[in-house]
C-alpha positions in Angstrom: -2.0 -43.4 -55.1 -5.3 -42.8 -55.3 -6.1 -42.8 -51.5 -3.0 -40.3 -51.4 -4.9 -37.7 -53.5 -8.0 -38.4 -51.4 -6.6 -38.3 -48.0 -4.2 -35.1 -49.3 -7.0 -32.5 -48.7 -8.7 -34.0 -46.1 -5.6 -33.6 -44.5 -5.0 -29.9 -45.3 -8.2 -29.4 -44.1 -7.1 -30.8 -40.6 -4.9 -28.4 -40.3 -5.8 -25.2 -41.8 -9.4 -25.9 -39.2 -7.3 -27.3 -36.3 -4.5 -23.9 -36.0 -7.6 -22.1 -35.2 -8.9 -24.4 -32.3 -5.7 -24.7 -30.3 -5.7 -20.5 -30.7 -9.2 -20.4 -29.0 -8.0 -22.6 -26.7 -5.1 -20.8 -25.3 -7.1 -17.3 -26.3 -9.4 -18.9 -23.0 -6.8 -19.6 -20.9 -5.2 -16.3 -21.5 -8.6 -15.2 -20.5 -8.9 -17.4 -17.5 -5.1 -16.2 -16.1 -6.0 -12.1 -17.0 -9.2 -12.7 -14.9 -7.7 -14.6 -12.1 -4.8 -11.9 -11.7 -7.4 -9.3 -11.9 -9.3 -10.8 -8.8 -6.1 -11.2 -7.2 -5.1 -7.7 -8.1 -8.2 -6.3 -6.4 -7.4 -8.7 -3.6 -4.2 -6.9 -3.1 -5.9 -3.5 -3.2 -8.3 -4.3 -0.2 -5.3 -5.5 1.7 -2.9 -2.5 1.4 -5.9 -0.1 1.9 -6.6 -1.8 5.2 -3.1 -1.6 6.1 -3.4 1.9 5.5 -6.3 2.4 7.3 -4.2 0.8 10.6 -1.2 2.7 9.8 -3.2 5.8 9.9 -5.4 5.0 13.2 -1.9 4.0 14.5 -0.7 7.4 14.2 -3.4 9.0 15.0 -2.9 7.1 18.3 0.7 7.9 18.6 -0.3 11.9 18.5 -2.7 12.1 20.6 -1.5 14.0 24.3 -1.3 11.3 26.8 -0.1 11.7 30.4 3.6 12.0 30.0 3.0 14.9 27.1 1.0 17.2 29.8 3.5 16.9 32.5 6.1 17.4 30.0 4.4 20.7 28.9 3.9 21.5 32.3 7.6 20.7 33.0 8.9 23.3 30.3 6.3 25.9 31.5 7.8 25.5 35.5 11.6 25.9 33.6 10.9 29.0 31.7 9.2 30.7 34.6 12.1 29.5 36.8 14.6 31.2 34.4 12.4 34.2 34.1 12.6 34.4 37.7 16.1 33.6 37.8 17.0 36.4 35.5 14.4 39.1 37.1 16.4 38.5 40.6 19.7 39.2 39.2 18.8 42.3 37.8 16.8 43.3 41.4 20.1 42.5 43.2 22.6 44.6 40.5 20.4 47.6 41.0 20.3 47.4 44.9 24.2 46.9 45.2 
């Protein structure tokens, strides 16, 4: 009976001083996992802003007048001046006839 009464508090005191441990403990894990999903959060921010970086120079690329867009260009100028033509010679051969 005696020991009981002994070993009682000592007990208590296990406890009431061990609850606080095991919180620091997982208190530094939660640390640990915030910092590594931080890290892997910045991670992720490099990579999409380098993907944007090649999305843009992609369309840049995509805009820029190559071959086929000149002769294109010239293509519709040749067209409209045709049809201008086109148009001015009707109305020269109605006024002669």
């Amino acid at each position: 009976m005696m020991n009981l009464r002994r070993l009682l508090p000592l007990l208590l005191i296990f406890f009431c001083l061990a609850a606080p441990l095991c919180a620091a403990a997982s208190t530094t894990d939660q640390v640990s996992k915030i910092a590594q999903l931080e890290a892997q959060n910045k991670q992720l921010h490099q990579q999409l802003r380098q993907a944007r970086r090649d999305l843009a120079l992609e369309r840049n690329r995509e805009q820029e007048a190559g071959w086929p867009q000149l002769l294109g260009g010239i293509g519709i100028i040749f067209g409209l001046c045709g049809v201008g033509m086109m148009i001015s010679a009707r109305k020269q051969m109605r006024g002669e006839g």
